[in-house]
Wavefront OBJ file of the C-alpha trace (Angstrom):
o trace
v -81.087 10.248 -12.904
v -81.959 6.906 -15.113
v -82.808 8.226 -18.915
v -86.279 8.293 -20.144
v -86.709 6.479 -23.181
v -88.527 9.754 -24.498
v -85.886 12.210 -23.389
v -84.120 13.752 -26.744
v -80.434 13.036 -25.714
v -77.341 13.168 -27.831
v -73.614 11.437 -27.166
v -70.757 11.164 -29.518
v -67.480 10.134 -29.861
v -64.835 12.871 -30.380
v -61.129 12.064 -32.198
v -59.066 12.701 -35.046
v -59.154 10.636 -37.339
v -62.171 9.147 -36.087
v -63.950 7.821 -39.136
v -63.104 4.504 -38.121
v -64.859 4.719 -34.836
v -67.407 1.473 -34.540
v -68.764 3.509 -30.838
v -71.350 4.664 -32.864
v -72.499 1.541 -33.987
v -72.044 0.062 -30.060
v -73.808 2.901 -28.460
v -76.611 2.353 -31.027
v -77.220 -0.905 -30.298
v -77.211 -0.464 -26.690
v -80.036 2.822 -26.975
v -82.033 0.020 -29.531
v -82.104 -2.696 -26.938
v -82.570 -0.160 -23.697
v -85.437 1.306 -25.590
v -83.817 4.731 -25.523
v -85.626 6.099 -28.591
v -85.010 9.540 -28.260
v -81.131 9.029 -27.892
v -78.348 9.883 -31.001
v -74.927 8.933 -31.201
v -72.691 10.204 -33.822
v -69.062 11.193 -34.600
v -67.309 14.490 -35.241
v -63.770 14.743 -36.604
v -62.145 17.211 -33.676
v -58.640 17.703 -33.080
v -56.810 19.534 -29.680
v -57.129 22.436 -31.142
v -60.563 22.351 -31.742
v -61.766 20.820 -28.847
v -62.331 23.326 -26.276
v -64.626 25.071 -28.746
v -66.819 21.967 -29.284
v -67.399 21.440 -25.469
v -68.171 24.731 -24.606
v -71.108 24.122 -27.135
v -72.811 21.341 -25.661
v -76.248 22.161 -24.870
v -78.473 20.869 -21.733
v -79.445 17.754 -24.183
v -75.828 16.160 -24.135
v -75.519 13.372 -21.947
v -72.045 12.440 -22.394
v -68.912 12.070 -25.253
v -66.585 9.315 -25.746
v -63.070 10.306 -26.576
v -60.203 8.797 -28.548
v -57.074 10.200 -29.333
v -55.462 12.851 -29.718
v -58.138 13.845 -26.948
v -58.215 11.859 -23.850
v -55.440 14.008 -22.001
v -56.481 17.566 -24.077
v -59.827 17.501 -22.327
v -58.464 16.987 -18.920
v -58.275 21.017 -18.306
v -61.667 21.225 -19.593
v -63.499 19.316 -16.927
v -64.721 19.954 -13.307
v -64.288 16.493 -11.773
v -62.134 13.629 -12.936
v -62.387 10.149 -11.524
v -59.356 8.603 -9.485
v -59.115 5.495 -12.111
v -58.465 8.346 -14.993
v -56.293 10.425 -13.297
v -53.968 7.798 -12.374
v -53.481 7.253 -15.964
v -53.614 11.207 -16.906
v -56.163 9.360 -19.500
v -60.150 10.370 -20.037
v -62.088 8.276 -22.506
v -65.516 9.482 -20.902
v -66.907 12.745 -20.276
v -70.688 12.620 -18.327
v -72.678 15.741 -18.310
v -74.309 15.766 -15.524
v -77.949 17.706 -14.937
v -76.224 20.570 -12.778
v -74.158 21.209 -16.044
v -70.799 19.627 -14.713
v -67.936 17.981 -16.671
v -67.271 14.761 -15.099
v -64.752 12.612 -16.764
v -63.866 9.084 -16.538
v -61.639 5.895 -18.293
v -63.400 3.213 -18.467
v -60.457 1.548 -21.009
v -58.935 0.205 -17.450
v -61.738 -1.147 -16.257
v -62.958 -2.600 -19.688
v -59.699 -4.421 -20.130
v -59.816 -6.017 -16.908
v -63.471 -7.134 -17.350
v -62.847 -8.105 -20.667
v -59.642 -10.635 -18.955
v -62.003 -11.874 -17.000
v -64.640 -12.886 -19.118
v -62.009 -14.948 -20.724
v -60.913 -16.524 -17.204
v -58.391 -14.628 -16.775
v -58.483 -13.360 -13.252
v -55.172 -13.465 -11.305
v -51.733 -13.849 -13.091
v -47.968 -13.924 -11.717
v -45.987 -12.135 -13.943
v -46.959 -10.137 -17.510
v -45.289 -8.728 -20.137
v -46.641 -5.689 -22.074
v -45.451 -5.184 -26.150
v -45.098 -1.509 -26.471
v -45.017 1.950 -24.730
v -47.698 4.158 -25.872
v -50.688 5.411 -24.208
v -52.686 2.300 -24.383
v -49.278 0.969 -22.560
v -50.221 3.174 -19.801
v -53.970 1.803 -19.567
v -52.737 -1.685 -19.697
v -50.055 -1.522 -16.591
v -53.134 0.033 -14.425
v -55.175 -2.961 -15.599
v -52.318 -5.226 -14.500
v -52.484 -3.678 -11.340
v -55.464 -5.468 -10.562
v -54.755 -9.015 -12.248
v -50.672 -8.979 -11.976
v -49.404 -10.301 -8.363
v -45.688 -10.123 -9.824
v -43.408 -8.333 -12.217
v -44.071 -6.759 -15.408
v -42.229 -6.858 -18.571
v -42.759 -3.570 -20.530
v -40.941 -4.007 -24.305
v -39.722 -0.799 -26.160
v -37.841 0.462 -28.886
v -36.038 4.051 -26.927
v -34.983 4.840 -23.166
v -36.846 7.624 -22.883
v -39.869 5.067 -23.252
v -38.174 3.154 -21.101
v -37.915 5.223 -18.243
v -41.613 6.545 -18.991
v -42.925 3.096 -18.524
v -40.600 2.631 -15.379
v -42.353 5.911 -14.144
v -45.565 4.767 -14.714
v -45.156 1.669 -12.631
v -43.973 3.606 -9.692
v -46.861 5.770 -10.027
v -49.524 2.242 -10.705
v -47.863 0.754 -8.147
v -46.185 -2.047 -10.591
v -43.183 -3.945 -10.151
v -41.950 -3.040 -14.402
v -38.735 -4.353 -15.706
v -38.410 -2.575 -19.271
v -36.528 -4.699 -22.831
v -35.435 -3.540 -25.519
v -37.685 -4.775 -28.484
v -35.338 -6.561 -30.367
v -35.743 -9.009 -27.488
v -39.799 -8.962 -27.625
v -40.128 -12.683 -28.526
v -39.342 -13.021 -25.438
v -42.447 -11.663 -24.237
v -44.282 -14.310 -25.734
v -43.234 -16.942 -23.109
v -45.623 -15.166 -20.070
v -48.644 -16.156 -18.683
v -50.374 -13.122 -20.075
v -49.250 -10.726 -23.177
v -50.925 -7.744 -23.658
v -49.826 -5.993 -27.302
v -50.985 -2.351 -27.691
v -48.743 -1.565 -30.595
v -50.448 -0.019 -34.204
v -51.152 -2.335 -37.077
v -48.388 -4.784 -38.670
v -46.110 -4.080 -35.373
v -46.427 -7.408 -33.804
v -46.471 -9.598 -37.189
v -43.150 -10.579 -37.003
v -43.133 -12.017 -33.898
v -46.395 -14.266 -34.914
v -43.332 -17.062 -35.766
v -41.857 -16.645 -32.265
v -45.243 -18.372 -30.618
v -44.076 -20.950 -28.140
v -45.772 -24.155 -28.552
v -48.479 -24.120 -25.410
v -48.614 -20.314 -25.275
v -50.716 -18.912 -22.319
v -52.937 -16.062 -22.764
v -52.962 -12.829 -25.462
v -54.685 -9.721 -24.945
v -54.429 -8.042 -28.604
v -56.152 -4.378 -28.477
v -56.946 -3.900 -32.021
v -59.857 -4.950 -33.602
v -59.139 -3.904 -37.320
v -57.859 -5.793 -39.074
v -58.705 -8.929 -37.301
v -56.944 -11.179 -36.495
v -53.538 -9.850 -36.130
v -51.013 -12.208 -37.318
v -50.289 -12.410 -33.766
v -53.075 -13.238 -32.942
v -53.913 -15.786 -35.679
v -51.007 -17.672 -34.827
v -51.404 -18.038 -30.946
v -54.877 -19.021 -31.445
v -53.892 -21.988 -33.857
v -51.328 -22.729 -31.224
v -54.229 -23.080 -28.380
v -53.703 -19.994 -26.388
v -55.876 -17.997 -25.354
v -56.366 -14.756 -27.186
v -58.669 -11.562 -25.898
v -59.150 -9.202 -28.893
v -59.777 -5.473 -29.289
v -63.132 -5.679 -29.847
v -63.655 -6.993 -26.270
v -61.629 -4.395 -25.051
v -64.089 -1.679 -27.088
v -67.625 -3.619 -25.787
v -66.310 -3.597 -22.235
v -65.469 -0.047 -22.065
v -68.519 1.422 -23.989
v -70.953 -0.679 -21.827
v -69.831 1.083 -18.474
v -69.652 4.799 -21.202
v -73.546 3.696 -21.419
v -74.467 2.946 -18.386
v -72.721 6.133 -16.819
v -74.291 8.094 -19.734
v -77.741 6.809 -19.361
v -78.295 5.938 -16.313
v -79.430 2.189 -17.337
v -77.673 -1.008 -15.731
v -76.533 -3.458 -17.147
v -76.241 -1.973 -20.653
v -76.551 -5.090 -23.242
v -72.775 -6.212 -23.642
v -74.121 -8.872 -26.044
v -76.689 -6.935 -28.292
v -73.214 -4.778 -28.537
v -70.464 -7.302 -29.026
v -72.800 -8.666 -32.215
v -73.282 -5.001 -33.681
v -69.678 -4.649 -33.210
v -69.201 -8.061 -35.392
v -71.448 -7.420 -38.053
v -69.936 -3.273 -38.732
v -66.760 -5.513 -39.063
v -67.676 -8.592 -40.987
v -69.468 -5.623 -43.109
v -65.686 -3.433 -43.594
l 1 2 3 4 5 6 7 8 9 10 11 12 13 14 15 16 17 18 19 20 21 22 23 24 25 26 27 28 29 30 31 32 33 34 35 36 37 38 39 40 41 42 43 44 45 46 47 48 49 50 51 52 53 54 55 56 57 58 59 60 61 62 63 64 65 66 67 68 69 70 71 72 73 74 75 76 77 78 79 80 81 82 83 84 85 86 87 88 89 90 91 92 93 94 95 96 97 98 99 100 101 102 103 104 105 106 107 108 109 110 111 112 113 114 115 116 117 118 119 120 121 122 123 124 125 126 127 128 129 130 131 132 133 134 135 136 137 138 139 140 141 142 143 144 145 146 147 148 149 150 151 152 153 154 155 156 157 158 159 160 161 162 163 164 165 166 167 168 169 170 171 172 173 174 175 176 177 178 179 180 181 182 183 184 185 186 187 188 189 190 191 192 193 194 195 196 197 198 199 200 201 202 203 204 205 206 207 208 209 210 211 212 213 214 215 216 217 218 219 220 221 222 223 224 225 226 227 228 229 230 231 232 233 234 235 236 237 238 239 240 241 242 243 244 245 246 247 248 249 250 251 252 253 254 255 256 257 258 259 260 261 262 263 264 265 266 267 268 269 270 271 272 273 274 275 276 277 278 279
């Protein structure tokens, strides 16, 4: 049922640590420009352990949580339905409420990177190659699913990783060939990179930028720019950043939360500028 602007509804985003969340400041926006007055967004610091205990609390006037990590594969036993998109990746970033009381969950990070590719014109590449092997990893070979026609490059630093990411292209459906990371400047040469290692990882490599790179697809948002990402952008590539990766992914979070469609991607993507400009 499409949300009242009257109705008293709260959302948050679970995660630990999560002070460094901007989804409040996204959601926010979005309930400001949908007119949702009644609505609330916050955060709460919740861990695995404590995160059974927090759901079974939520009253009739939740609508929804967001969820980062260490969370997005604890809550899976907690829900009643989970969308085919999240359970590919054994991944939920969105739990719905829904008015009968049921736990619906959803991941809306593999949909919100591909829209967010796409918004920068990239629709249909041959070949990829992925720095890293952690759960955004995961996320990002699903997204290449739909935007990859060819092989995919997965870089990591163990074989156990290794054969993880080999499993998870099997299971996606994706051609992956895995490298060791002391060959990751390699990487650098495909038509589309997509880095989803922490802070600092990829800095080294910011010297390794060919001189027409293609296209980068840097998840993090903070600090921005990555060296990485600095560099390929004074080189003329194309670079997609974290922050389009967060609006993307919390517009379809508020539009399965509230009901409303199309939530305001821009009226987000500026809130989400200013909390950083403001850091």
């Amino acid at each position: 049922m499409t949300a009242r602007a009257t109705d008293a509804r709260r959302a948050a985003v679970l995660g630990s640590p999560i002070a460094h969340s901007l989804s409040p400041v996204l959601h926010r926006a979005a309930y400001a420009e949908l007119g949702l007055e009644g609505w609330t967004y916050d955060r709460f610091e919740v861990d695995e352990a404590g995160l059974p205990g927090f759901v079974d609390r939520l009253g009739a006037e939740w609508a929804g949580l967001s969820l980062t990590m260490p969370l997005k594969r604890a809550i899976i036993p907690l829900l009643d339905e989970i969308s085919g998109t999240a359970a590919s990746v054994e991944s939920v970033n969105t739990l719905v409420l829904t008015e009968d009381g049921r736990r619906v969950g959803d991941n809306t990070d593999i949909p919100g990177m591909v829209a967010a590719l796409r918004e920068h014109g990239i629709d249909q590449v041959d070949t990829a190659a992925v720095l890293g092997a952690g759960a955004t990893a995961s996320s990002a070979l699903a997204a290449l699913s739909r935007v990859c026609s060819g092989e995919v490059t997965v870089y990591v630093r163990s074989g156990a990783r290794a054969a993880e990411m080999r499993q998870w292209g099997e299971r996606l459906d994706v051609e992956v060939r895995t490298a060791d990371w002391a060959d990751a400047a390699e990487a650098l040469r495909a038509p589309l990179v997509i880095a989803t290692t922490p802070a600092g990882t990829t800095d080294a490599l910011a010297a390794a930028v060919p001189e027409r790179p293609a296209a980068l697809f840097d998840v993090l948002y903070d600090p921005w720019p990555t060296g990485l990402a600095a560099r390929w952008s004074m080189s003329g590539g194309a670079v997609v950043g974290g922050l389009d990766l967060l609006v993307h992914q919390a517009v379809l979070q508020v539009e399965q939360m509230t009901g409303r469609s199309p939530a305001p991607l821009e009226a987000m993507r500026r809130a989400g500028e200013k909390a950083l400009a403001d850091r």
